[in-house]
PDB file of N, CA, C and O in Angstrom, chain B, residues numbered from 101:
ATOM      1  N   UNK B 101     113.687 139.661  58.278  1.00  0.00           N
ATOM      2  CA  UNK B 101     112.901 138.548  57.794  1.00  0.00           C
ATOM      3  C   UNK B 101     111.429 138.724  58.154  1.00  0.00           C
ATOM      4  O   UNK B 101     110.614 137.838  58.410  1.00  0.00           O
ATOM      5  N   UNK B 102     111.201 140.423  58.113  1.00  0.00           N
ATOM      6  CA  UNK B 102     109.487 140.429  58.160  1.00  0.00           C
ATOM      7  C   UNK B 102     108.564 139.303  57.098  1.00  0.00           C
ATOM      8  O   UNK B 102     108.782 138.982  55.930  1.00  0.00           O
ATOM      9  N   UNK B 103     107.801 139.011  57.763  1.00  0.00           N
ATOM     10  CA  UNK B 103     106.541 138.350  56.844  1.00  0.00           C
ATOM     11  C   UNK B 103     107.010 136.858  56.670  1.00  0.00           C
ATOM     12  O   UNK B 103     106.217 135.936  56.482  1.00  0.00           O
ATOM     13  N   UNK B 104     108.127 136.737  56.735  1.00  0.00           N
ATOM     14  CA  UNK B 104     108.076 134.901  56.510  1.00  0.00           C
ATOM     15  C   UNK B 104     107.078 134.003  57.540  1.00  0.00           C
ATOM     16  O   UNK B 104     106.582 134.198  58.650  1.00  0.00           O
ATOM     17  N   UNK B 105     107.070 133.241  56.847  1.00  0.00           N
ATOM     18  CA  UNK B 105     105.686 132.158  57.874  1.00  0.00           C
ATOM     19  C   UNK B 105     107.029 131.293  58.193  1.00  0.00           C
ATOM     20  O   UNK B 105     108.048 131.097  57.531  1.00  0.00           O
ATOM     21  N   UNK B 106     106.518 130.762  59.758  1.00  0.00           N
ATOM     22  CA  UNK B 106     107.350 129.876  60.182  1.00  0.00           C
ATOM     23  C   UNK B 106     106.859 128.685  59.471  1.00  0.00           C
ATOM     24  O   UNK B 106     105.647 128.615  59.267  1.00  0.00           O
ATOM     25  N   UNK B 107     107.633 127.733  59.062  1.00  0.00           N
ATOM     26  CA  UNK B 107     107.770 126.847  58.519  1.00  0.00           C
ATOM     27  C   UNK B 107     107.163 125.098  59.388  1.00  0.00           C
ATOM     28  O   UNK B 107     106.822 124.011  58.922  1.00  0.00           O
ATOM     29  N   UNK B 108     107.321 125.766  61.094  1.00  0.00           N
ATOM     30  CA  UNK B 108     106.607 124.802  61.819  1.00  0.00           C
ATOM     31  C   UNK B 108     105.024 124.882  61.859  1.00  0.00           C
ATOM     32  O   UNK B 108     104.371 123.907  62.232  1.00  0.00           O
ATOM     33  N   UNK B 109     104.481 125.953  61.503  1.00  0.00           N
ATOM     34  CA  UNK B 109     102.556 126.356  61.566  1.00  0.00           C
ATOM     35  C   UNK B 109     102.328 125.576  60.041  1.00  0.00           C
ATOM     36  O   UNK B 109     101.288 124.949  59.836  1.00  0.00           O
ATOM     37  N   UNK B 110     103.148 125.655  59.246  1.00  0.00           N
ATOM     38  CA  UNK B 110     102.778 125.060  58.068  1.00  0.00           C
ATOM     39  C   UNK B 110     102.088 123.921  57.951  1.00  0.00           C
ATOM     40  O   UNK B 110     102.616 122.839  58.211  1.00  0.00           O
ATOM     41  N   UNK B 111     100.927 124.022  57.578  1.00  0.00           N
ATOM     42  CA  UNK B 111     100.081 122.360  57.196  1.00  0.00           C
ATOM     43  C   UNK B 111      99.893 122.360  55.974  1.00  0.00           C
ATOM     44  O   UNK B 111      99.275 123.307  55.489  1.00  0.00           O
ATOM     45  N   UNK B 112     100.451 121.124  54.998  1.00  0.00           N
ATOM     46  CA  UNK B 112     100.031 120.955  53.892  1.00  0.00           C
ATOM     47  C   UNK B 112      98.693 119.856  53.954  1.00  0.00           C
ATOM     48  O   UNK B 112      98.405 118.964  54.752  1.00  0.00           O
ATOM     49  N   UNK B 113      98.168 120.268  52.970  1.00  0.00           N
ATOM     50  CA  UNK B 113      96.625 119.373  52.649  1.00  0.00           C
ATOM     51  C   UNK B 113      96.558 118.406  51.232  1.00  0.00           C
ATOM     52  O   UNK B 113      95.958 118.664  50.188  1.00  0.00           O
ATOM     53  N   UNK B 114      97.027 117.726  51.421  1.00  0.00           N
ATOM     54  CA  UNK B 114      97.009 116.659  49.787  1.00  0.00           C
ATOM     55  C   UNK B 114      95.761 115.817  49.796  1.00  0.00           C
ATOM     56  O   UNK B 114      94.950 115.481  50.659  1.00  0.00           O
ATOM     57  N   UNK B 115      95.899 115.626  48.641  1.00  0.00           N
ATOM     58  CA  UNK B 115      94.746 114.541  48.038  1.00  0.00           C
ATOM     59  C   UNK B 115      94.713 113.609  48.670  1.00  0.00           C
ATOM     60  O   UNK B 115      95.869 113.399  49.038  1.00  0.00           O
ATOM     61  N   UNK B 116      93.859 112.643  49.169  1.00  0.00           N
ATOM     62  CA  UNK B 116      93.750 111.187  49.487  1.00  0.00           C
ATOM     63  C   UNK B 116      93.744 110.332  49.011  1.00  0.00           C
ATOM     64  O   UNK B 116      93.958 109.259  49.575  1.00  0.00           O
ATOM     65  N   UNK B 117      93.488 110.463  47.737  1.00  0.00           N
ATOM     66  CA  UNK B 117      93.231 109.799  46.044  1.00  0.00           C
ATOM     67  C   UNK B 117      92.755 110.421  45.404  1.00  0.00           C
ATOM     68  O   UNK B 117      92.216 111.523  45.509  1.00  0.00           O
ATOM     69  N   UNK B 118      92.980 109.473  44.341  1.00  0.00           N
ATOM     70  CA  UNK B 118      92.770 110.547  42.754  1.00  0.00           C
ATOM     71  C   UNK B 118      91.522 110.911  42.650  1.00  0.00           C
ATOM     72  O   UNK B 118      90.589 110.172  42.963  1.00  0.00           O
ATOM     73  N   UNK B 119      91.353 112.407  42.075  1.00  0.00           N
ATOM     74  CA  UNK B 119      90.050 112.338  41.324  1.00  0.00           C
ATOM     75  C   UNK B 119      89.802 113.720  41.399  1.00  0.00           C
ATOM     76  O   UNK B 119      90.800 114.372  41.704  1.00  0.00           O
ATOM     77  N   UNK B 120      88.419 114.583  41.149  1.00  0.00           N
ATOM     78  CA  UNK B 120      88.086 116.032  40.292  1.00  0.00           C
ATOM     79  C   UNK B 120      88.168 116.438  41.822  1.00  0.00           C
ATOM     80  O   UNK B 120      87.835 115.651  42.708  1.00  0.00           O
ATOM     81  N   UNK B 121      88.624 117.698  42.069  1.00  0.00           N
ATOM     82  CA  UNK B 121      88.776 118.786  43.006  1.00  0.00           C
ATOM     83  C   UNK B 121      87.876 119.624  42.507  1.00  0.00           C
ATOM     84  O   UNK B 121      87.926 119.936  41.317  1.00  0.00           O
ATOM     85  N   UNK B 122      86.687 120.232  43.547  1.00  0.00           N
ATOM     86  CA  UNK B 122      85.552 121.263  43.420  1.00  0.00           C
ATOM     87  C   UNK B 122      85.664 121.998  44.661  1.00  0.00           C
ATOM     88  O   UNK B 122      85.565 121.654  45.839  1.00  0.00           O
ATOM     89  N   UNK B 123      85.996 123.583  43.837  1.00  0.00           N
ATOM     90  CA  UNK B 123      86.099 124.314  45.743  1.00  0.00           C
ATOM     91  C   UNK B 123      84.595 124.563  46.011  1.00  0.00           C
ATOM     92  O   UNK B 123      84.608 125.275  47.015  1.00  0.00           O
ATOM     93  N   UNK B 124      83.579 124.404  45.729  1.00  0.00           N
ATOM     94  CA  UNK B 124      82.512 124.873  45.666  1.00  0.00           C
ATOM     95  C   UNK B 124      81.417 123.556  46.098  1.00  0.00           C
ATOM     96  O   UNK B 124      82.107 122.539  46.037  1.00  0.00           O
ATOM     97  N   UNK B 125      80.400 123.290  46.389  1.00  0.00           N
ATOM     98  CA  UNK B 125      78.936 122.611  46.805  1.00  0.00           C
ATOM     99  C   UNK B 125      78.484 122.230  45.049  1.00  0.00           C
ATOM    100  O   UNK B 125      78.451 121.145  44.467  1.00  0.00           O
ATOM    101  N   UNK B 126      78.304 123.047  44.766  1.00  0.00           N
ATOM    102  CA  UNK B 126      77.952 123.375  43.268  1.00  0.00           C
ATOM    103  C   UNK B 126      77.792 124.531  42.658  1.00  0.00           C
ATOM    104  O   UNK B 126      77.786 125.635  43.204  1.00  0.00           O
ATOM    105  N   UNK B 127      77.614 124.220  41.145  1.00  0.00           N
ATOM    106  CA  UNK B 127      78.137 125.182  40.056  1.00  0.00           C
ATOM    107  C   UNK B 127      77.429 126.853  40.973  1.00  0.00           C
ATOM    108  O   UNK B 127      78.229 127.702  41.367  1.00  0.00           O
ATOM    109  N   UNK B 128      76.417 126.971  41.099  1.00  0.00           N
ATOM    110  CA  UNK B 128      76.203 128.150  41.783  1.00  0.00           C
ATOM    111  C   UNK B 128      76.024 128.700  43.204  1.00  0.00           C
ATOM    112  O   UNK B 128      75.367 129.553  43.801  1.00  0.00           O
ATOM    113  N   UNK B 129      77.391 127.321  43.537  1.00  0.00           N
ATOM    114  CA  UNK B 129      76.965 128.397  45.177  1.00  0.00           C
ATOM    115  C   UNK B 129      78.537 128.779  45.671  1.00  0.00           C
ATOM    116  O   UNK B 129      79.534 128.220  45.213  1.00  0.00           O
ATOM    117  N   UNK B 130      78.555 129.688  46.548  1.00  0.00           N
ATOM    118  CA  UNK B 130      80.375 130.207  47.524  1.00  0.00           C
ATOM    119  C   UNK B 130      80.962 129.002  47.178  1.00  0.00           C
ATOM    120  O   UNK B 130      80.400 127.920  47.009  1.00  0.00           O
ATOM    121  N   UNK B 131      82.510 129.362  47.055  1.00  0.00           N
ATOM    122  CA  UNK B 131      83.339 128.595  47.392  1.00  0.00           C
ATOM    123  C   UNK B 131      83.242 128.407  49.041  1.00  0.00           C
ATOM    124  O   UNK B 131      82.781 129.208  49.854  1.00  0.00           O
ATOM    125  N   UNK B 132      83.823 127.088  49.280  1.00  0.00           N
ATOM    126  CA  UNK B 132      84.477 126.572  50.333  1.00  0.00           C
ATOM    127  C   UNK B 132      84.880 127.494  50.962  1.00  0.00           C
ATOM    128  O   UNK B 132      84.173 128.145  51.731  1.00  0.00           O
ATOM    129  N   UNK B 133      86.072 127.702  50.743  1.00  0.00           N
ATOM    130  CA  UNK B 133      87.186 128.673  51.300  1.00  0.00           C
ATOM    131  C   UNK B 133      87.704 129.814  50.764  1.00  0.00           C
ATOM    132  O   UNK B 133      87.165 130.028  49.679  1.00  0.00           O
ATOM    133  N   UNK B 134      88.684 130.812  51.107  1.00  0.00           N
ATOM    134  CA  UNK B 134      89.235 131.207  49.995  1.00  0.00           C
ATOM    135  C   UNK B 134      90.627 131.637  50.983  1.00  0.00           C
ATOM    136  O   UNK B 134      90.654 131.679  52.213  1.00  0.00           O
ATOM    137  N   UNK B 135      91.792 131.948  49.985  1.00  0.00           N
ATOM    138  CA  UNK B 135      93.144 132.674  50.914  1.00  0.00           C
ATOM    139  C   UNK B 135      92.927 133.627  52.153  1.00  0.00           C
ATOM    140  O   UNK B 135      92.518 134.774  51.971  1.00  0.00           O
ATOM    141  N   UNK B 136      93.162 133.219  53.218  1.00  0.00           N
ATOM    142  CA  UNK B 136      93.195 134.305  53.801  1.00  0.00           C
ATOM    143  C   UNK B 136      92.208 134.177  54.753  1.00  0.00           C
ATOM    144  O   UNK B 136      92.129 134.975  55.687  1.00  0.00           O
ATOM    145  N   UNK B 137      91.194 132.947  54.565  1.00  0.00           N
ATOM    146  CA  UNK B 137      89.564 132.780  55.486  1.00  0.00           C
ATOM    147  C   UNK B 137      90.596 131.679  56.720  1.00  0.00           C
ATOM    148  O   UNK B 137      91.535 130.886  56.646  1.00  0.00           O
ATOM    149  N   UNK B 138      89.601 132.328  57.897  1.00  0.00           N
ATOM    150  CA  UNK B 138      90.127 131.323  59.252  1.00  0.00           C
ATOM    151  C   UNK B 138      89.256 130.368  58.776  1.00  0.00           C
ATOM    152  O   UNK B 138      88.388 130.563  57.925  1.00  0.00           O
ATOM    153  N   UNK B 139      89.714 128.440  59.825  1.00  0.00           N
ATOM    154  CA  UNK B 139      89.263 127.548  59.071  1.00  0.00           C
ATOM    155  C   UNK B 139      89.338 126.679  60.424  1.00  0.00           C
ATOM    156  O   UNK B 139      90.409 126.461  60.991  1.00  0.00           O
ATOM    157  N   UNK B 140      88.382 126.312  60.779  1.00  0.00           N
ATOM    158  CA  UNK B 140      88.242 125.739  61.913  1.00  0.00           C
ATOM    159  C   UNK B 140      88.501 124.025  61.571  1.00  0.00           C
ATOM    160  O   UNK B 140      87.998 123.558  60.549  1.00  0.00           O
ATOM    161  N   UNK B 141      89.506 122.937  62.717  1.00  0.00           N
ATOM    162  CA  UNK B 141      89.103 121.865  62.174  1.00  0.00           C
ATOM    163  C   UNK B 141      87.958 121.293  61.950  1.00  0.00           C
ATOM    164  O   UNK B 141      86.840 121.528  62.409  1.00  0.00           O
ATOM    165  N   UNK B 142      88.454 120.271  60.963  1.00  0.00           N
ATOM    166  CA  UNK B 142      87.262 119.744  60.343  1.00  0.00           C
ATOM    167  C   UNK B 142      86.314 120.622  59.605  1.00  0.00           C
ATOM    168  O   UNK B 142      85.449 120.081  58.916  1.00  0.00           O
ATOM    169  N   UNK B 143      86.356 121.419  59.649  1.00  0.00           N
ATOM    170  CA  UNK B 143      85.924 122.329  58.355  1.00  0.00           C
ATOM    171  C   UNK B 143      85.842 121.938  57.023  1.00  0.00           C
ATOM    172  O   UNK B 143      86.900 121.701  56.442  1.00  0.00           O
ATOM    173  N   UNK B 144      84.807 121.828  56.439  1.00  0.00           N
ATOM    174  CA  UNK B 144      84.823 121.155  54.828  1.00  0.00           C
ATOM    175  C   UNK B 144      85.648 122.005  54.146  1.00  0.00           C
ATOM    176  O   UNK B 144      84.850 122.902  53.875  1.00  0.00           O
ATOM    177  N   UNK B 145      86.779 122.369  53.645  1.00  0.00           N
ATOM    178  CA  UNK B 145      87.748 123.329  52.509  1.00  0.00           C
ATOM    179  C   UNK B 145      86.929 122.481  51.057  1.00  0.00           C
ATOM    180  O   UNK B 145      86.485 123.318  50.270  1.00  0.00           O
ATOM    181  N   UNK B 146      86.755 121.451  50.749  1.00  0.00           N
ATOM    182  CA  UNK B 146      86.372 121.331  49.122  1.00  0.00           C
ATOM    183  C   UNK B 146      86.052 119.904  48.926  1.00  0.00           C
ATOM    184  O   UNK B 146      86.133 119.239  49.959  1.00  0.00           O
ATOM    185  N   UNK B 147      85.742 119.329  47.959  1.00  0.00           N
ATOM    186  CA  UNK B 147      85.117 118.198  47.313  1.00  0.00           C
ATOM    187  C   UNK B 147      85.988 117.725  46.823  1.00  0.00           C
ATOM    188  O   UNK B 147      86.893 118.446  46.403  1.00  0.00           O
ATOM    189  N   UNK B 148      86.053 116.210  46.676  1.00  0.00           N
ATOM    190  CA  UNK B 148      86.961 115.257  45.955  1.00  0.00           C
ATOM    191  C   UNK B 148      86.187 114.061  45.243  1.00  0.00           C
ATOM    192  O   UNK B 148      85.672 113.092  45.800  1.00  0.00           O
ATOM    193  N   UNK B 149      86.230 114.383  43.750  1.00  0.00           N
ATOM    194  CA  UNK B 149      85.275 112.928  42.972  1.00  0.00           C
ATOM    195  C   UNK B 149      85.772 111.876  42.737  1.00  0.00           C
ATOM    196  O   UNK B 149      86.517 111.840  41.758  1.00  0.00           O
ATOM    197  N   UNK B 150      85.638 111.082  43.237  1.00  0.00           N
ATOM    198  CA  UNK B 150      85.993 109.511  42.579  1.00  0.00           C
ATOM    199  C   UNK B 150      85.337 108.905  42.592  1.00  0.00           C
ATOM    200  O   UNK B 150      84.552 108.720  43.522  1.00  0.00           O
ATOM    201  N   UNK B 151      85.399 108.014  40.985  1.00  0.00           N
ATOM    202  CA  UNK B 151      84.271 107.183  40.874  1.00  0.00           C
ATOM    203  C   UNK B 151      83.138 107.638  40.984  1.00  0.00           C
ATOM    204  O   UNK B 151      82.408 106.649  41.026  1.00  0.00           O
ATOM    205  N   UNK B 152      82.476 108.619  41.064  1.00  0.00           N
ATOM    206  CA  UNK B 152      80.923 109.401  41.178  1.00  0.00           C
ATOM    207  C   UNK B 152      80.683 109.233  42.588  1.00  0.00           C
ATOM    208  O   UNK B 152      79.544 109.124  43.042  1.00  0.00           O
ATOM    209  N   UNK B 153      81.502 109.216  43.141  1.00  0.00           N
ATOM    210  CA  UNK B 153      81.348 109.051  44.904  1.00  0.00           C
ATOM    211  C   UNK B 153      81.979 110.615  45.157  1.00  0.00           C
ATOM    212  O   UNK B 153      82.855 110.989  44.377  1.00  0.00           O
ATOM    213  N   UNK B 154      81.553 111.491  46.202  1.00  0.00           N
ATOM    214  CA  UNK B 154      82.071 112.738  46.964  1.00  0.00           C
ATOM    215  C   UNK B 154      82.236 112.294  48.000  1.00  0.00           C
ATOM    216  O   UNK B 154      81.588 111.531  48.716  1.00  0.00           O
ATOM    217  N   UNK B 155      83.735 113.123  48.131  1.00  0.00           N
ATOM    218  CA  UNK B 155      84.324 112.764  49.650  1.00  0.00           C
ATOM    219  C   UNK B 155      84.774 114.291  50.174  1.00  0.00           C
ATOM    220  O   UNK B 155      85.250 115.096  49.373  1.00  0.00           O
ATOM    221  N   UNK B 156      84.589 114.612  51.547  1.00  0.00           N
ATOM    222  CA  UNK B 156      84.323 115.768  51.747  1.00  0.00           C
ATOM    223  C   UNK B 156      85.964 115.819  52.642  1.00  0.00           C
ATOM    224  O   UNK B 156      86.379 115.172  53.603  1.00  0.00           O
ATOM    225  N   UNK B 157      86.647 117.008  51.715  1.00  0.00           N
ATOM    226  CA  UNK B 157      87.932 117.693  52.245  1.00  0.00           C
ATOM    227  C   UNK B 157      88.109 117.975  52.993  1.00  0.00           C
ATOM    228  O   UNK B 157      88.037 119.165  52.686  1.00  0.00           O
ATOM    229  N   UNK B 158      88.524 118.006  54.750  1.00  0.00           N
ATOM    230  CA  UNK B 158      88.038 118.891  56.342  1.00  0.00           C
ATOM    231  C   UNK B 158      89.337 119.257  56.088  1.00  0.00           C
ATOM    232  O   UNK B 158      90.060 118.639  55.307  1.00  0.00           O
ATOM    233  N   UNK B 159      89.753 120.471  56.863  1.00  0.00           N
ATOM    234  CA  UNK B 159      91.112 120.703  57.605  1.00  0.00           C
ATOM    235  C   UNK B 159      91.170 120.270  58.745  1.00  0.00           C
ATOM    236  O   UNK B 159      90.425 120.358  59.721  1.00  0.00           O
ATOM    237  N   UNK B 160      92.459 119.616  58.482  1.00  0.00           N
ATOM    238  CA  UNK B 160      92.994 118.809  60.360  1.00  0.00           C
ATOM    239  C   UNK B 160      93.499 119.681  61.252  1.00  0.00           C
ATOM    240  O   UNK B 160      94.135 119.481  62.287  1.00  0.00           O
ATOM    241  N   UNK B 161      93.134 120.688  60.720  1.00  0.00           N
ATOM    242  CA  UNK B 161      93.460 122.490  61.908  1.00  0.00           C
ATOM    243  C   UNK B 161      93.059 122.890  62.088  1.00  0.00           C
ATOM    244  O   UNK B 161      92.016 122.713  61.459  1.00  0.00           O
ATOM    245  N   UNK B 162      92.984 123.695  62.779  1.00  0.00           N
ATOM    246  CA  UNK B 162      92.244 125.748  63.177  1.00  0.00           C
ATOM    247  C   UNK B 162      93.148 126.119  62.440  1.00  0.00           C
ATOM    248  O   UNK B 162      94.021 125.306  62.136  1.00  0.00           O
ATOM    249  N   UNK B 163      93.189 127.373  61.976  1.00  0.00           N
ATOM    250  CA  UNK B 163      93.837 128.410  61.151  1.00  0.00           C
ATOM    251  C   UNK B 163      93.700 129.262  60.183  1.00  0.00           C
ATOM    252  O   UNK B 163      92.719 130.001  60.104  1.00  0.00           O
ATOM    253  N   UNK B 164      94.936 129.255  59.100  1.00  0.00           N
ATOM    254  CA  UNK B 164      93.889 130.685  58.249  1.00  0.00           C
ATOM    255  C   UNK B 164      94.643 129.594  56.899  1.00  0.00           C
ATOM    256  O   UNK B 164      95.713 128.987  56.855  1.00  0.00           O
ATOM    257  N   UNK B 165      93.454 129.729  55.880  1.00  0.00           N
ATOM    258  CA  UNK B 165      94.280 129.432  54.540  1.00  0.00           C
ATOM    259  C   UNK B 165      95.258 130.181  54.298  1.00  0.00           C
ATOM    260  O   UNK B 165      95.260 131.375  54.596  1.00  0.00           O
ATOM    261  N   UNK B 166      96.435 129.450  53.597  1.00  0.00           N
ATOM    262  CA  UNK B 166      97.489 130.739  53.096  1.00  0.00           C
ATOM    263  C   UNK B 166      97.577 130.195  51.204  1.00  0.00           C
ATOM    264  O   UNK B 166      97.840 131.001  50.312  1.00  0.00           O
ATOM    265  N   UNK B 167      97.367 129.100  51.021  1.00  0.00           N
ATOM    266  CA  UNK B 167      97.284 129.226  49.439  1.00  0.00           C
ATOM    267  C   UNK B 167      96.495 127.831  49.190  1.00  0.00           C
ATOM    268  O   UNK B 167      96.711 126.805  49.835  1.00  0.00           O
ATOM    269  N   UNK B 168      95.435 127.979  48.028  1.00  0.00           N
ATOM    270  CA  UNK B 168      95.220 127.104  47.649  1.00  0.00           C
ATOM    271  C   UNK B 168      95.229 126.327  46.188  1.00  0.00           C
ATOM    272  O   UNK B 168      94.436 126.493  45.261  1.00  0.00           O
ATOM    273  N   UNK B 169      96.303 125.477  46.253  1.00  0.00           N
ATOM    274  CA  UNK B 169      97.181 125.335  44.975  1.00  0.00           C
ATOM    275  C   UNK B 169      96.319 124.408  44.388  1.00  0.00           C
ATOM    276  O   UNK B 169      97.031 124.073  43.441  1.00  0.00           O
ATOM    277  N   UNK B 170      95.249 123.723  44.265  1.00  0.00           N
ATOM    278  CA  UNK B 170      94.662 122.814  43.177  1.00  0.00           C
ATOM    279  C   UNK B 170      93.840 124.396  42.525  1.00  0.00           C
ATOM    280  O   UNK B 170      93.663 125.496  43.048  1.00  0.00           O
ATOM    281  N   UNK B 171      93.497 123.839  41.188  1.00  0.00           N
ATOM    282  CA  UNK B 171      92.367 124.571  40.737  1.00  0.00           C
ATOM    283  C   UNK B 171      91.138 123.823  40.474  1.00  0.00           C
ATOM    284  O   UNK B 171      91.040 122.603  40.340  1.00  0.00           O
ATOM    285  N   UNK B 172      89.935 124.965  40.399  1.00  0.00           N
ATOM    286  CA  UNK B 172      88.438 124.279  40.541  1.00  0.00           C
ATOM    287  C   UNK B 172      88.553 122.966  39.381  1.00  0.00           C
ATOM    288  O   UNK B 172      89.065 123.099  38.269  1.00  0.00           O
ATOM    289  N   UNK B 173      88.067 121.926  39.814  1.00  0.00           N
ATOM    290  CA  UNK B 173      87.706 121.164  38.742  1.00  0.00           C
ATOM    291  C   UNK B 173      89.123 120.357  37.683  1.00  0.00           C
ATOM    292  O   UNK B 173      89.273 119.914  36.544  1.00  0.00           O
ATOM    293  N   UNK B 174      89.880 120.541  38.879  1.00  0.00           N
ATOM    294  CA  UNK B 174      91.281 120.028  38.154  1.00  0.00           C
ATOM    295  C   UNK B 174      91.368 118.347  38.508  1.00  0.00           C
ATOM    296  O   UNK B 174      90.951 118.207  39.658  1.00  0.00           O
ATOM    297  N   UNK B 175      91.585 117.624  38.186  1.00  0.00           N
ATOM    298  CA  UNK B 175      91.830 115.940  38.059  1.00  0.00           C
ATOM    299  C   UNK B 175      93.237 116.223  39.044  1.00  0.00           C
ATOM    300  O   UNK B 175      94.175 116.986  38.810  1.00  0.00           O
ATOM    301  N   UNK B 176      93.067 115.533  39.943  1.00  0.00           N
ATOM    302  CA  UNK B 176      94.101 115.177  40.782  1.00  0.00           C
ATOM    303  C   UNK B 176      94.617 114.181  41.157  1.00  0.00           C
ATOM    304  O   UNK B 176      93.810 113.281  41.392  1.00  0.00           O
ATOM    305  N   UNK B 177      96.265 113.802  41.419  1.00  0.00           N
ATOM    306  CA  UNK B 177      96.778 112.630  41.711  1.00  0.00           C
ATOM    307  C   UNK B 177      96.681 112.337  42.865  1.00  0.00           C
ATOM    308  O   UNK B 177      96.286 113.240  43.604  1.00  0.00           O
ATOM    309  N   UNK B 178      96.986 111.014  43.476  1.00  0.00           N
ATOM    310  CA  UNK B 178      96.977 110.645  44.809  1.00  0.00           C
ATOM    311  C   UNK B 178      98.150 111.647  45.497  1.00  0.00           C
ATOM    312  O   UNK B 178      99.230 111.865  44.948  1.00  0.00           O
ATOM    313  N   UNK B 179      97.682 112.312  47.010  1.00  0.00           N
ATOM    314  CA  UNK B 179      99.318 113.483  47.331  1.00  0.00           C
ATOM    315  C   UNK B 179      99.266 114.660  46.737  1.00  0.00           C
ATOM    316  O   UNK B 179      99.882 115.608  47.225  1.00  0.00           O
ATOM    317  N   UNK B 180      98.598 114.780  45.701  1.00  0.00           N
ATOM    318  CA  UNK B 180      98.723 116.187  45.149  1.00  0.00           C
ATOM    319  C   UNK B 180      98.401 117.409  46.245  1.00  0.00           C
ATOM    320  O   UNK B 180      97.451 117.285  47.019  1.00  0.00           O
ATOM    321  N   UNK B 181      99.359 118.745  46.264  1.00  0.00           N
ATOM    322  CA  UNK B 181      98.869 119.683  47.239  1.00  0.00           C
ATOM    323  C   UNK B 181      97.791 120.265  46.484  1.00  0.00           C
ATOM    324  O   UNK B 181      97.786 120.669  45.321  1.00  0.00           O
ATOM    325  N   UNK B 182      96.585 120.228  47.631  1.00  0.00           N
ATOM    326  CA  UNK B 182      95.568 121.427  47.219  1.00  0.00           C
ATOM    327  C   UNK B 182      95.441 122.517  48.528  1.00  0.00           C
ATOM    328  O   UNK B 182      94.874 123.545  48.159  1.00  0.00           O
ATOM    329  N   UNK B 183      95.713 122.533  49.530  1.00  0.00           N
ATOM    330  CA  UNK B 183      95.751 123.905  50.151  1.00  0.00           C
ATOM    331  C   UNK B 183      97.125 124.232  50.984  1.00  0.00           C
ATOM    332  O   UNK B 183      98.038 123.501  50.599  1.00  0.00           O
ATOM    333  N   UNK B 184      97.393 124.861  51.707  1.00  0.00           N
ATOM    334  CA  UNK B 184      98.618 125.282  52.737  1.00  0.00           C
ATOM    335  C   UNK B 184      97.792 125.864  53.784  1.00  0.00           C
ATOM    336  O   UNK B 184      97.132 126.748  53.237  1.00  0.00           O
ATOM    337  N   UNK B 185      97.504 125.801  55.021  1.00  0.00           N
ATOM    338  CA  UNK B 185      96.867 126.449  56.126  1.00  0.00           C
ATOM    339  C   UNK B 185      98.081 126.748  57.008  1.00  0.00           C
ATOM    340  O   UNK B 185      98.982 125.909  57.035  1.00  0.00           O
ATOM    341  N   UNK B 186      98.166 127.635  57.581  1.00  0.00           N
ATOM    342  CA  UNK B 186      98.664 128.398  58.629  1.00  0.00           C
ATOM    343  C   UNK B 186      98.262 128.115  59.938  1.00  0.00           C
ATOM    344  O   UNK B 186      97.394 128.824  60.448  1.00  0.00           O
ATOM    345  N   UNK B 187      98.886 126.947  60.720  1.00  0.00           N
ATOM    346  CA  UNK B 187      98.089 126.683  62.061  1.00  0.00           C
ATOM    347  C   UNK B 187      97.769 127.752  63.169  1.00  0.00           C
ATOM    348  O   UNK B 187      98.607 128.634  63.358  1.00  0.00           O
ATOM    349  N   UNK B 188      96.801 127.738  63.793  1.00  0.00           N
ATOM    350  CA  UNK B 188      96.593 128.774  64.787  1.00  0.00           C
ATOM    351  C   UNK B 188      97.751 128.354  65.947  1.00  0.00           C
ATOM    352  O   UNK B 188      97.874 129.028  66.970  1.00  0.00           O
TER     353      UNK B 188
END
């Protein structure tokens, strides 16, 4: 059972409420994060729009991203997964 992730380091990251997911600051600058980047808590991972209000995404961990399942600019439900981190 090389390579399986334990299932206890697992942190899922959902939405808080609805609204546009941006991995990015804006249209021309780095993403946030990407698979595979260590991620200190509270770390901004991405943007959440509602209502023309930004609310800024932190991770509630140290660790490493292992997937990040929203896509740029996707409309999201309340709960929806947008990342998986790997706790340190």
């Amino acid at each position: 059972m090389s390579g399986a992730q334990n299932p206890s380091k697992r942190v899922e990251v959902r939405a808080p409420m609805s609204g546009v997911f941006y991995r990015r600051p804006g249209p021309d600058q780095e993403t946030y994060v990407e698979v595979g980047d260590p991620v200190r808590k509270k770390q901004v991972l991405a943007l959440l729009e509602t209502m023309k209000v930004f609310q800024s995404v932190k991770s509630p961990v140290a660790g490493k991203i292992m997937e990040i399942a929203a896509q740029n600019e996707a409309a999201l439900k309340d709960n929806d997964l947008m990342f998986v981190i790997e706790k340190a």
